[in-house]
C-alpha positions as CSV (number, residue, x, y, z in Angstrom):
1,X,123.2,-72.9,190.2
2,X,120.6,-70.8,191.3
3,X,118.9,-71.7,194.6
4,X,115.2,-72.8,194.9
5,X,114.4,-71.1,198.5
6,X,111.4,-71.4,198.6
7,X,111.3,-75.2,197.5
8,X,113.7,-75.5,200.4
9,X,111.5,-74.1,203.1
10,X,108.5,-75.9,202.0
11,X,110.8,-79.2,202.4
12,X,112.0,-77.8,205.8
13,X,108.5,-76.9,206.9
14,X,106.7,-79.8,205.7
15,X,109.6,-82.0,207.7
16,X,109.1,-80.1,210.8
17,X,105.1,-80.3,210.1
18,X,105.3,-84.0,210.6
19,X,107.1,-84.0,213.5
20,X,105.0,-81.7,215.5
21,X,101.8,-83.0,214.4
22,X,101.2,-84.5,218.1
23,X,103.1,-81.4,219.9
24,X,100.2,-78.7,221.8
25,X,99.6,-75.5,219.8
26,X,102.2,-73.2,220.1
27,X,101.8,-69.0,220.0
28,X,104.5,-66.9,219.0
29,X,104.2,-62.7,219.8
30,X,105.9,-60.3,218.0
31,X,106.3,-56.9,218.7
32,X,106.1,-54.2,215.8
33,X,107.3,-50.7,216.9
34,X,105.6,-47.6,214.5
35,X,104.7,-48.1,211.1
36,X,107.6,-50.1,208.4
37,X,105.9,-51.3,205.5
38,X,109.4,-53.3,205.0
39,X,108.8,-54.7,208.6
40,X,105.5,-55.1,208.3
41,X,105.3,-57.3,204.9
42,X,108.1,-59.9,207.1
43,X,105.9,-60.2,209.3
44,X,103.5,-61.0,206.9
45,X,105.6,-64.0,205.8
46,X,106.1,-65.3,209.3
47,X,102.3,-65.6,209.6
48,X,101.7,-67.3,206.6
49,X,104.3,-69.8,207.9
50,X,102.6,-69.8,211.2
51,X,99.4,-70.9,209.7
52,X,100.9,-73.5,207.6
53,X,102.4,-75.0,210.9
54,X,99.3,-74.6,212.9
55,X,101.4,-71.8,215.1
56,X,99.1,-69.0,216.5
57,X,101.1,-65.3,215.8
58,X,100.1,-62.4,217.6
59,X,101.1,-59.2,216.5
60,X,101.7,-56.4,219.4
61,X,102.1,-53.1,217.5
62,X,103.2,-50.1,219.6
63,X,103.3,-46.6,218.5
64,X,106.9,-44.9,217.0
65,X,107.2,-42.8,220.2
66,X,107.4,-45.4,222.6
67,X,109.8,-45.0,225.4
68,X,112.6,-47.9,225.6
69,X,111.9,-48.3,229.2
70,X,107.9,-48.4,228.4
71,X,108.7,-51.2,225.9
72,X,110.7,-52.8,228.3
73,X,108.0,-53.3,230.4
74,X,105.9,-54.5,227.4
75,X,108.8,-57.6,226.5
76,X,108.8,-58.7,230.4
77,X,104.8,-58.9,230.1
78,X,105.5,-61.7,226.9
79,X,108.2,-63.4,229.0
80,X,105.9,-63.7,231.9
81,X,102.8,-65.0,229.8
82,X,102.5,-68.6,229.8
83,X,100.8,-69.2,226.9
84,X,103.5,-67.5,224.8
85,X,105.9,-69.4,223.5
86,X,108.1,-67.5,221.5
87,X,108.9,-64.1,221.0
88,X,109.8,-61.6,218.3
89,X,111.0,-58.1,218.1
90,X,110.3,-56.6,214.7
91,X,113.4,-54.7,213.9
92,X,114.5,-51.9,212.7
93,X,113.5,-50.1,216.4
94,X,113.1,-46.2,216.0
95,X,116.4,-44.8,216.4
96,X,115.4,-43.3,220.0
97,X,114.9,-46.8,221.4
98,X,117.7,-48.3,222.6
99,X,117.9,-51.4,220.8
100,X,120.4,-53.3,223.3
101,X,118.4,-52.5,226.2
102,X,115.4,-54.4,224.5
103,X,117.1,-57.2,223.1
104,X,118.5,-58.0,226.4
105,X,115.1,-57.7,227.9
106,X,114.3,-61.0,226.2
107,X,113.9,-63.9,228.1
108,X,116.3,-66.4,226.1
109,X,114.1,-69.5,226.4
110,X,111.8,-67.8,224.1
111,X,114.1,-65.7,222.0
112,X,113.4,-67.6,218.6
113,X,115.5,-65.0,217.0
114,X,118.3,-65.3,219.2
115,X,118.7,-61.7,219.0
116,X,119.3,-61.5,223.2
117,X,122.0,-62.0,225.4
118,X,122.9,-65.6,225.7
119,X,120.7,-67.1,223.4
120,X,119.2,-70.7,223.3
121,X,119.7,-71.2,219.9
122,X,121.9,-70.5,216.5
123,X,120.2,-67.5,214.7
124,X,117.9,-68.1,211.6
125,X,120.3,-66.5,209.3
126,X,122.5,-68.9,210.9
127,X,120.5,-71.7,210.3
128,X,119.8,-71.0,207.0
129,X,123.8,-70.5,206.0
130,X,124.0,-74.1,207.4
131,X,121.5,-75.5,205.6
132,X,122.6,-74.2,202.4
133,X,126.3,-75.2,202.8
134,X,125.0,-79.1,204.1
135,X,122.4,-79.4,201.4
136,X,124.4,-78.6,198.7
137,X,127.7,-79.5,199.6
138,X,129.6,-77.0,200.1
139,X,132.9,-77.3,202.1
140,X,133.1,-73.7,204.1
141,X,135.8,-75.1,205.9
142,X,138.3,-74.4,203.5
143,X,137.1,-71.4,201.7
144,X,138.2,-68.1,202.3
145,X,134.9,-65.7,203.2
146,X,133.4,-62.8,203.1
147,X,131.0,-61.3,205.1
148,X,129.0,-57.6,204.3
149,X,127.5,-56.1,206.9
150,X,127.5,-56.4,210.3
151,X,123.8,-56.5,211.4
152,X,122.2,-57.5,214.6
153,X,120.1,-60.2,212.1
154,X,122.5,-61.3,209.4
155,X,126.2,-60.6,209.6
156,X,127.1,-60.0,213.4
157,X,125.1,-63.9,214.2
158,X,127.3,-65.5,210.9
159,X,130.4,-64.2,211.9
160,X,130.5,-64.9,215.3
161,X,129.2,-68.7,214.2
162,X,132.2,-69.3,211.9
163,X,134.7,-68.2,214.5
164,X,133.2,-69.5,217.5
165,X,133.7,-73.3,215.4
166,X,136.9,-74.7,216.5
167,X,137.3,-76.6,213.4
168,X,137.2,-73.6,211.4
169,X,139.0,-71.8,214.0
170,X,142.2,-74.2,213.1
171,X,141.4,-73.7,209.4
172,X,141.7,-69.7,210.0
173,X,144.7,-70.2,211.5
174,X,147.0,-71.4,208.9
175,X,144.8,-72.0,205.3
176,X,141.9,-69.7,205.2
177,X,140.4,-66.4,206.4
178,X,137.2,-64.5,207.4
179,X,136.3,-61.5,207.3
180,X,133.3,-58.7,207.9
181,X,133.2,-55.5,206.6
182,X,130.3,-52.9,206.9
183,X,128.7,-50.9,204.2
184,X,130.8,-47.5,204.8
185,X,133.8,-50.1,203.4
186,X,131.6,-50.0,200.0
187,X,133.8,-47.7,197.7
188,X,137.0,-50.5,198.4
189,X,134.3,-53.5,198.2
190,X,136.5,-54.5,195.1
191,X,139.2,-54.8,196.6
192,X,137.8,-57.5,199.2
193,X,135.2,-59.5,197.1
194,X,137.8,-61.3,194.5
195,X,139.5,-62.7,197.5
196,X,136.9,-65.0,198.6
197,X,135.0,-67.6,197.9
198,X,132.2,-67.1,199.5
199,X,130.2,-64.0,199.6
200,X,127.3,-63.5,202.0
201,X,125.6,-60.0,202.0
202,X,123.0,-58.5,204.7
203,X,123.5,-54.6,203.5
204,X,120.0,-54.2,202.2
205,X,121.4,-52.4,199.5
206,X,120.8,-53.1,195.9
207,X,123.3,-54.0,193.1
208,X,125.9,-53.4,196.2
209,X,128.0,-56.0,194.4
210,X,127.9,-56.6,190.5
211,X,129.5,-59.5,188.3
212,X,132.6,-57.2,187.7
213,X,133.8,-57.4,191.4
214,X,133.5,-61.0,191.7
215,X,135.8,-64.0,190.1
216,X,134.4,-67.0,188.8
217,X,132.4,-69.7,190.5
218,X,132.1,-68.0,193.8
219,X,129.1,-69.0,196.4
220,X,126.9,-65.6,196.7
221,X,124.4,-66.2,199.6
222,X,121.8,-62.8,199.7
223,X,119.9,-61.7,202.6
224,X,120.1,-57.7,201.6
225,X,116.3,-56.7,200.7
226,X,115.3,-53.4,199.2
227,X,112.2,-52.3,197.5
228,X,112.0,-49.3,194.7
229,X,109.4,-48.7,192.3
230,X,107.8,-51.5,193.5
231,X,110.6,-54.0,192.5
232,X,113.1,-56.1,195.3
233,X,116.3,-56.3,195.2
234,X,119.0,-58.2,196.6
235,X,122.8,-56.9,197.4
236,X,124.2,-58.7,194.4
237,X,123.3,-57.6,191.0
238,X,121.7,-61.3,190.3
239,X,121.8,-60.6,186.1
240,X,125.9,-60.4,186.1
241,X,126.6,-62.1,189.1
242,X,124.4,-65.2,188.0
243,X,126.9,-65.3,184.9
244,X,129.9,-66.5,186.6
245,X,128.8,-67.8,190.6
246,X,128.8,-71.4,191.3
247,X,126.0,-70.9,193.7
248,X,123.8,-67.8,194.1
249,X,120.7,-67.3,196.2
250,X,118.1,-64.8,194.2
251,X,115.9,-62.2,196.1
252,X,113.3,-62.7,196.6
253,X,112.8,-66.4,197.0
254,X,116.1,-67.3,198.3
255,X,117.3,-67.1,201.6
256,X,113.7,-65.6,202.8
257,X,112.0,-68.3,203.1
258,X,114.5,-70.6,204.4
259,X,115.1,-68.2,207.3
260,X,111.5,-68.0,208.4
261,X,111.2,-71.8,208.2
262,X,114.2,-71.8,210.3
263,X,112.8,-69.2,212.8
264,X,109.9,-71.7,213.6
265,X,112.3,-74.7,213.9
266,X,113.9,-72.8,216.8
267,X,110.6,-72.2,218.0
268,X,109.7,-75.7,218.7
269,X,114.0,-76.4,219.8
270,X,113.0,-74.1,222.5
271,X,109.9,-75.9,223.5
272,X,111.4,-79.5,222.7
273,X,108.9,-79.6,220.0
């Protein structure tokens, strides 16, 4: 089965659209640090989103060279605003910005990310892994799985979901297992994958994963993105994988969308819609 994402988060949004139809107009700020065409075309989606929900989205763009403490101080001037309601930080961050210092910066009542320190809400990666497994039916609880990467956005949030669930905890315990690797485990990423069940992939790397390393009617969930010669990719190779996965999510139009619509639902979670 290959999943309809964007279907879903038009379902999602047009759900959510209803339900906020009498809440006050809500304005998001996101912070964009040096110029990421990658970063920049996500935030692109988020707007369009916005738009559909009636959200106003302000971008704050900040040169590469800003200072961590300088954009420190630009975060606590967002948490301070009143009329903002959530916030976003753009990432990847320059690699001379240090990224836990800013993430902690953000006040959690308006983390719709849930990228800071004691979060609000379940992350949108989260979220979306939720709404895949309750939609169609799909009994984590008992499956053995597999996590690649350990990203601040996609694996890191997952992982520490499915062990923090004490029903799944008592699962672990005696029937099933999970695990997270990172991409330097690539060259032994055979040697993992056809012990699972369930596969879900932040790497950001293409073909990272091909129908050869994978057993039949596995669940593949795909968040990796990467763009070359114009054309984007997911982690799995979606041709050979597609051949023998129960469930796989295709990029783009899979888990994408559903993650932005998700974003927004915390938005309006954190202002009880």
């Amino acid at each position: 089965m290959i999943i309809d994402g964007k279907k879903s988060a038009g379902e999602i949004l047009a759900k959510l659209k209803k339900e906020i139809q009498k809440s006050p107009r809500r304005l998001v700020g996101a912070i964009l640090v040096g110029e990421n065409p990658a970063s920049e075309s996500f935030l692109k989606q988020k707007v369009k989103v916005a738009e559909v929900l009636g959200v106003n989205f302000k971008i704050f763009k900040f040169k590469s060279n800003i200072t961590t403490l300088k954009l420190a101080e630009e975060i606590q001037k967002l948490n301070e605003n009143k009329n903002i309601n959530g916030i976003i930080i753009q990432l990847q961050l320059p690699k001379h910005i240090n990224m836990e210092r800013i993430l902690t910066a953000i006040n959690p009542k308006k983390d719709i990310d849930a990228l800071s320190k004691n979060p609000k809400v379940l992350a949108p990666t989260v979220e979306a892994v939720k709404f895949i497994f309750q939609k169609y039916k799909i009994n984590y609880k008992n499956k053995n799985i597999l996590i690649v990467g350990r990203g601040r956005l996609v694996g890191k949030p997952i992982y520490e979901w499915l062990t923090a669930n004490k029903s799944y905890r008592q699962f672990m315990r005696s029937k099933v297992k999970v695990k997270i690797i990172d991409e330097r485990q690539k060259n032994n990423l055979t040697g993992y994958t056809k012990d699972f069940d369930i596969i879900i992939s932040g790497v950001g790397k293409a073909g990272l994963i091909n129908g050869k390393m994978i057993k039949r009617d596995m669940v593949l969930i795909d968040f990796g993105f990467s763009k070359k010669e114009n054309k984007i990719s997911g982690d799995f190779d979606f041709e050979s994988c597609a051949k023998k996965a129960k469930l796989i999510t295709p990029v783009p139009g899979g888990m994408g969308p559903v993650m932005v619509a998700m974003l927004f639902i915390n938005l309006f979670k954190l202002n009880k819609l």
